[in-house]
C-alpha positions as CSV (number, residue, x, y, z in Angstrom):
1,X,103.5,201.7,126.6
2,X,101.1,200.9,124.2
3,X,101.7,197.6,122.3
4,X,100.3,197.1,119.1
5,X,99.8,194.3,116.4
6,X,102.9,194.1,114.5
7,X,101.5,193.1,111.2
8,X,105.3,193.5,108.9
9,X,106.1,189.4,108.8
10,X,102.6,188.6,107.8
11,X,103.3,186.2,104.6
12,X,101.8,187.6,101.3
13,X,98.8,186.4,99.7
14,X,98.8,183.5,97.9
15,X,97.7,184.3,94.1
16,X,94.4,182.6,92.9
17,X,94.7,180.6,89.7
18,X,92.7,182.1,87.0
19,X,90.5,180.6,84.8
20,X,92.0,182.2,81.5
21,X,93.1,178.9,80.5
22,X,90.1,177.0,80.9
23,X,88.1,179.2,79.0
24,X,90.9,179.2,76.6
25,X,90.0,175.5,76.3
26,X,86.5,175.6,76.5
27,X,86.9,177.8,73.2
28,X,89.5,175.7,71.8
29,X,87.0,173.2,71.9
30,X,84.7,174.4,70.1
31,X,87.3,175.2,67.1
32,X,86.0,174.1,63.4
33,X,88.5,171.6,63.1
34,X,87.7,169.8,66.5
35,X,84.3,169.7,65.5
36,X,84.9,168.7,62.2
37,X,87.2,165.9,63.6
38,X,84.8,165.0,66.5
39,X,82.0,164.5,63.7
40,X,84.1,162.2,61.4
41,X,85.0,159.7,64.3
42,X,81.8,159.6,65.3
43,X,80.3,159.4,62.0
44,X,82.9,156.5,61.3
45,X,82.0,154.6,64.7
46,X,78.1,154.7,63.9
47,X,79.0,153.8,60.2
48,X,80.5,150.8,61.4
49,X,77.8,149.5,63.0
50,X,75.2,150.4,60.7
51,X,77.5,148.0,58.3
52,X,77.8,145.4,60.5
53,X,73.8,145.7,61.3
54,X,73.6,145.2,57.9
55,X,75.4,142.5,57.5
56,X,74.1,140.5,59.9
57,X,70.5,141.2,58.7
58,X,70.9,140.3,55.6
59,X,72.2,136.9,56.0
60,X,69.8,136.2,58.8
61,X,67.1,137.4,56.2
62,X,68.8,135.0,53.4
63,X,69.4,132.1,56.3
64,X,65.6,132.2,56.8
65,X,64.5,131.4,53.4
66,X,66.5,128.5,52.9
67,X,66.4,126.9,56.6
68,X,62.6,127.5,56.0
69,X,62.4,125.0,52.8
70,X,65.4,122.5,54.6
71,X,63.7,118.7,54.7
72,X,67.2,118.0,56.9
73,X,68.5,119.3,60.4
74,X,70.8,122.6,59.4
75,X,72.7,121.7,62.3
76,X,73.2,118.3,62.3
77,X,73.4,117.0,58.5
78,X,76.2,116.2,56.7
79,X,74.8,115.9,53.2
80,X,74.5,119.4,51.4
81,X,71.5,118.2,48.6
82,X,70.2,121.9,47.6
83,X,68.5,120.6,44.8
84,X,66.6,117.9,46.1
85,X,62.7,118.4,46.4
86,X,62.6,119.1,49.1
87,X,66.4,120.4,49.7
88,X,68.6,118.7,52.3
89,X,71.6,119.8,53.8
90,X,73.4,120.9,57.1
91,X,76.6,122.5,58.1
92,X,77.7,119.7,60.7
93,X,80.5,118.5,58.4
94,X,81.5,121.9,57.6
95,X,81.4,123.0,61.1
96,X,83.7,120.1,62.3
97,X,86.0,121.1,59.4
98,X,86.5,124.3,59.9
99,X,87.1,124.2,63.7
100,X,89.5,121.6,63.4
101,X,91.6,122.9,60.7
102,X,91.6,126.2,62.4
103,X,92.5,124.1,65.6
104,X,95.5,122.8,63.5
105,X,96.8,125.6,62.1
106,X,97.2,127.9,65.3
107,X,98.6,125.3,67.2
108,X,101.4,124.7,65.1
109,X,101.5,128.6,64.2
110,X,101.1,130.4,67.5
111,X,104.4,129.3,69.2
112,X,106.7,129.2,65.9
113,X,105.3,132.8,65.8
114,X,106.1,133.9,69.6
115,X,109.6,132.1,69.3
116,X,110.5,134.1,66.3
117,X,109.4,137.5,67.2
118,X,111.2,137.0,70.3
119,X,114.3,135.6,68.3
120,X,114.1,138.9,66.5
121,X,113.7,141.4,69.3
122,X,115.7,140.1,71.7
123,X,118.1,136.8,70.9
124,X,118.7,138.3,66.7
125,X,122.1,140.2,66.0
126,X,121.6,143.3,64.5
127,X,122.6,142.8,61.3
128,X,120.0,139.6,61.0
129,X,116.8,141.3,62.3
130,X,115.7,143.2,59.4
131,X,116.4,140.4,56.4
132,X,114.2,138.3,58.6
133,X,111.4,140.8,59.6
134,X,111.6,141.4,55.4
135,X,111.2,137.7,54.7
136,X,108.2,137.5,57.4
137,X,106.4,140.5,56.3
138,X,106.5,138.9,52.3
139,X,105.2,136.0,53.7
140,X,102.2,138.1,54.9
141,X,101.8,139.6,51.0
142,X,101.4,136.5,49.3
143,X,98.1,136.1,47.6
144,X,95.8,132.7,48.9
145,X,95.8,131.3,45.8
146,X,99.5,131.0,45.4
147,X,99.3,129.3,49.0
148,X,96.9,127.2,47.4
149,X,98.9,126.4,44.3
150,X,102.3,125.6,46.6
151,X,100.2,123.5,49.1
152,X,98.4,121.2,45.7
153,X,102.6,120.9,44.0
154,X,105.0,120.8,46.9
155,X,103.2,120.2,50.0
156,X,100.9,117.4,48.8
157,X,103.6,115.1,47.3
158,X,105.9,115.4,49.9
159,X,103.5,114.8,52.9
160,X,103.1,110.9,52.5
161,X,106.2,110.4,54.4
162,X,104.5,112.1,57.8
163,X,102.0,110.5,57.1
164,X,103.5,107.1,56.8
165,X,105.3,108.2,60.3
166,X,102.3,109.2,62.1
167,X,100.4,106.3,60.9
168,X,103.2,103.4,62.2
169,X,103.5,105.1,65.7
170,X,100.5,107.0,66.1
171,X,98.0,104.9,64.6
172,X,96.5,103.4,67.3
173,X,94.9,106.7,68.2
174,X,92.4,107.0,65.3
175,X,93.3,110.5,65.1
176,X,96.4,109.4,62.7
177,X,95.4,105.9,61.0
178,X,96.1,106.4,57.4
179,X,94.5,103.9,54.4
180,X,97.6,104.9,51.9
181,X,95.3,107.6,50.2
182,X,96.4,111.0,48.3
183,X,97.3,113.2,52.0
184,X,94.1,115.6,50.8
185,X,93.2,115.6,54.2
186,X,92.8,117.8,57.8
187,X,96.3,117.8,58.6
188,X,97.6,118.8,55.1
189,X,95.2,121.8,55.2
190,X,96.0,122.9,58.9
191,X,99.6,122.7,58.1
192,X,99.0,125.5,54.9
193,X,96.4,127.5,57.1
194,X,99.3,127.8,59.7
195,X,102.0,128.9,57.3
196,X,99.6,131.4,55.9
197,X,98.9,132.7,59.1
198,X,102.1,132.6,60.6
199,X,103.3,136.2,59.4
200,X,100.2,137.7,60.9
201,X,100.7,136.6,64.2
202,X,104.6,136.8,64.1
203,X,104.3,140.9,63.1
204,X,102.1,141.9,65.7
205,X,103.8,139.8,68.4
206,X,107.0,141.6,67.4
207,X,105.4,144.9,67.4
208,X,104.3,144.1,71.0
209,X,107.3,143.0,72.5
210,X,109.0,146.0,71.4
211,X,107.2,148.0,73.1
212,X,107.9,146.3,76.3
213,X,109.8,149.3,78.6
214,X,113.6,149.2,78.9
215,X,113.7,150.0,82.7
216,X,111.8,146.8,83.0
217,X,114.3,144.4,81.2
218,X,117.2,146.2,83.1
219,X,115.7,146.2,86.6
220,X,115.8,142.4,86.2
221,X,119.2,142.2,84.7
222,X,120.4,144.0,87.7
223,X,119.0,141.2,89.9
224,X,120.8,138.9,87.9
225,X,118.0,137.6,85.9
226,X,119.5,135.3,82.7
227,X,118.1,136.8,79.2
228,X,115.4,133.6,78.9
229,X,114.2,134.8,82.6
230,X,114.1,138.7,81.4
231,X,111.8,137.0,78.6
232,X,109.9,135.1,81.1
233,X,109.1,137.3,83.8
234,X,109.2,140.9,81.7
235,X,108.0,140.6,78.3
236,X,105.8,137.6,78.3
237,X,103.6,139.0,80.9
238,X,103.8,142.6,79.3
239,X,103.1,141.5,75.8
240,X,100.7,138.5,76.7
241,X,97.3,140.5,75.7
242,X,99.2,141.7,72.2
243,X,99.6,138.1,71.5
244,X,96.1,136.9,72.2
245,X,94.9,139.2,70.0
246,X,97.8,138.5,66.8
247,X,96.2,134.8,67.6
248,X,92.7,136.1,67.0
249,X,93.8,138.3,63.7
250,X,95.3,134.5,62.5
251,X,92.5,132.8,63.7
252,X,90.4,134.9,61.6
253,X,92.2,134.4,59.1
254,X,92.2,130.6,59.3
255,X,88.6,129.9,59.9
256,X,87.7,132.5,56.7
257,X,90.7,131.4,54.1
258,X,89.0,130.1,51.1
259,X,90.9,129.4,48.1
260,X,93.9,127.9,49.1
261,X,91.6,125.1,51.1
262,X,89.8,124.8,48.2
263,X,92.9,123.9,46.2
264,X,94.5,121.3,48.8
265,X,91.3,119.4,50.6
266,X,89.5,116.6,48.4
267,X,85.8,117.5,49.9
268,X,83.4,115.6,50.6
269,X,80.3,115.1,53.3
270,X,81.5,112.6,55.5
271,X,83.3,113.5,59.3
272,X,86.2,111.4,59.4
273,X,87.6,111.4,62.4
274,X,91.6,110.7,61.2
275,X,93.0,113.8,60.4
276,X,94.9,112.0,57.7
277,X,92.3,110.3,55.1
278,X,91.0,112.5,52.3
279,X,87.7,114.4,53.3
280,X,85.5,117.0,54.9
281,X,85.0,120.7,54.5
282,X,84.7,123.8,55.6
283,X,81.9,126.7,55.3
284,X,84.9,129.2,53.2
285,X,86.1,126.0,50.7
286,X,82.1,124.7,50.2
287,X,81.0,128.5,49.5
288,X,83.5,128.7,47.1
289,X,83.2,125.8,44.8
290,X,79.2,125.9,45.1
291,X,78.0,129.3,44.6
292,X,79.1,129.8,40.7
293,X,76.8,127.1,40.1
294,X,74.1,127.1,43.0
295,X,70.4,127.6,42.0
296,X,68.2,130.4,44.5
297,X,68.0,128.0,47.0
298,X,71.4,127.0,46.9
299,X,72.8,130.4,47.6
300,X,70.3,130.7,50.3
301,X,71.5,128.1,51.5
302,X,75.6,128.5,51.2
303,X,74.6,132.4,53.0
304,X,72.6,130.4,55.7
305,X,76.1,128.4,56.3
306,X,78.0,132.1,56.1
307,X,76.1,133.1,58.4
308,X,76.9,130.4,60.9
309,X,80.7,131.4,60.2
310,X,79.8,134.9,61.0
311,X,79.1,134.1,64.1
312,X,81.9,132.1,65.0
313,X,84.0,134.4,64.1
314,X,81.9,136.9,66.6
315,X,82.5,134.7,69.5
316,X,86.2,134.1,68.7
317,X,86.9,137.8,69.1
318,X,84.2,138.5,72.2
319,X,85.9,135.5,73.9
320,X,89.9,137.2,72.9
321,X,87.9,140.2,74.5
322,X,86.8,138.8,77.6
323,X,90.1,137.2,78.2
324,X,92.1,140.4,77.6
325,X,90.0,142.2,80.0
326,X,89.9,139.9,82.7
327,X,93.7,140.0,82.2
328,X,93.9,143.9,82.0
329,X,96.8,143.6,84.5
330,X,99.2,142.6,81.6
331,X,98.3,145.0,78.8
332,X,100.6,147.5,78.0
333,X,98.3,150.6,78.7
334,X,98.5,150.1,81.9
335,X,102.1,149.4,82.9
């Protein structure tokens, strides 16, 4: 008998994708809109750093001229004589002032900010959280100078008693000795900066800890985690590169603020190193209350200090950069 190949139970073939869709998306790609969209965010991208190109050569241009015609060291002066002949002045006074006001300021702002956006996303009843996140975000709309004018009336008056304190027990340290003058001073200054930048930091903390997922905060209440240890091992380490970055925005902020330092410090040219006697600067408050009457070299000279503040505030942010990125295992795009 002759046997042949029984070929009924052989399994059908197995349909090949097509590649409708792909040339469906090749030419969705290449739709008007897309390209009209692709266009504009590049065109904004490049615009942005033609601007900051811009920027940064025109005060460098600016910074020569007047570093050019300075009789003192620009980095290590503390007098600010523009219209001497020949001109001295530096930014070393101005540079210690607006480091360690900034200094100040986030230090007493950064965990009062944390605490309260976690207060309001997870410790706040209901009914609480959105008259507080109301109160915060006016806090954020209030203009400098009405800082300024608070800081001069209320906070200025009523800071001799602190200061009194920190003198009797802290004194010692130099940081705190106080000679009984008007509290013009570092402190007074870092204390506003703080409160001014306090919103800042507490909004986009809150906005980051909200995003933390759910399945994370119950997988460690099912181990039996407390709420403070949920905070702790969940949405600290999720939301720590949101807060590094709210710190920079306030530190921005801080090291840029102009009028309302202008209104509380009592400048002058001296580094003092108690951050309770009347004194110093910083490169916002001096550009402020010189430019309106600077001569040529004067303004060349207060740009030459901008400048200097420009790039501060560029390594602030390339620093908050590096230390995100080295720390890419906590950011929230990649949970």
């Amino acid at each position: 008998m002759d046997i042949s190949t029984n070929t009924t139970d052989a399994p059908p073939p197995i349909p090949q994708p097509t590649v409708t869709g792909q040339k469906q998306g090749a030419r969705g790609a290449a739709r008007p809109g897309d390209r009209i969209f692709l266009g504009l965010s590049r065109g904004s991208g490049i615009l942005l750093l033609v601007i900051m190109a811009a920027i940064a050569v025109f005060l460098t241009y600016r910074a020569s001229l007047a570093i050019s015609k300075d009789h003192g060291n620009f980095l290590t002066t503390s007098e600010w004589n523009t219209n001497l002949t020949p001109p001295s002045f530096g930014i070393a006074v101005l540079a210690y002032g607006t480091v360690v006001s900034s200094i100040i300021a986030m230090v007493i702002a950064v965990p009062i900010a944390v605490a309260i956006a976690l207060f309001l996303t997870h410790y706040a009843p209901r009914r609480l959280r959105g008259p507080i996140a109301y109160v915060v975000d006016l806090l954020a709309a209030v203009p400098s100078i009405v800082y300024g004018l608070w800081g001069a009336l209320i906070l200025v008056p009523h800071m001799t008693g602190l200061y009194g304190w920190l003198n009797d027990y802290l004194g010692w340290t130099g940081l705190f000795s106080w000679d009984d003058g008007a509290p013009r001073a570092m402190l007074t200054v870092g204390i506003l900066l703080a409160i001014m930048i306090l919103p800042i930091i507490t909004n986009v903390s809150r906005e980051v800890f909200r995003q933390v997922p759910r399945m994370h905060e119950e997988a460690a209440l099912a181990l039996g985690a407390t709420r403070w240890e949920v905070v702790r091992m969940s949405v600290l380490p999720f939301g720590r590169s949101g807060v590094i970055s709210a710190s920079m925005l306030g530190l921005g902020r801080a090291l840029g603020e102009t009028m309302a330092v202008a209104t509380v410090l009592s400048p002058d040219y001296v580094i003092h190193l108690s951050l309770l006697n009347p004194g110093g600067g910083t490169f916002a408050q001096n550009i402020a209350s010189k430019f309106g009457e600077a001569t040529e070299q004067g303004r060349d000279a207060l740009i030459a200090s901008g400048l200097v503040l420009f790039v501060i505030t560029l390594l602030v942010n390339g620093a908050a950069r590096a230390i995100i990125a080295r720390r890419k295992e906590y950011s929230g795009a990649n949970a």
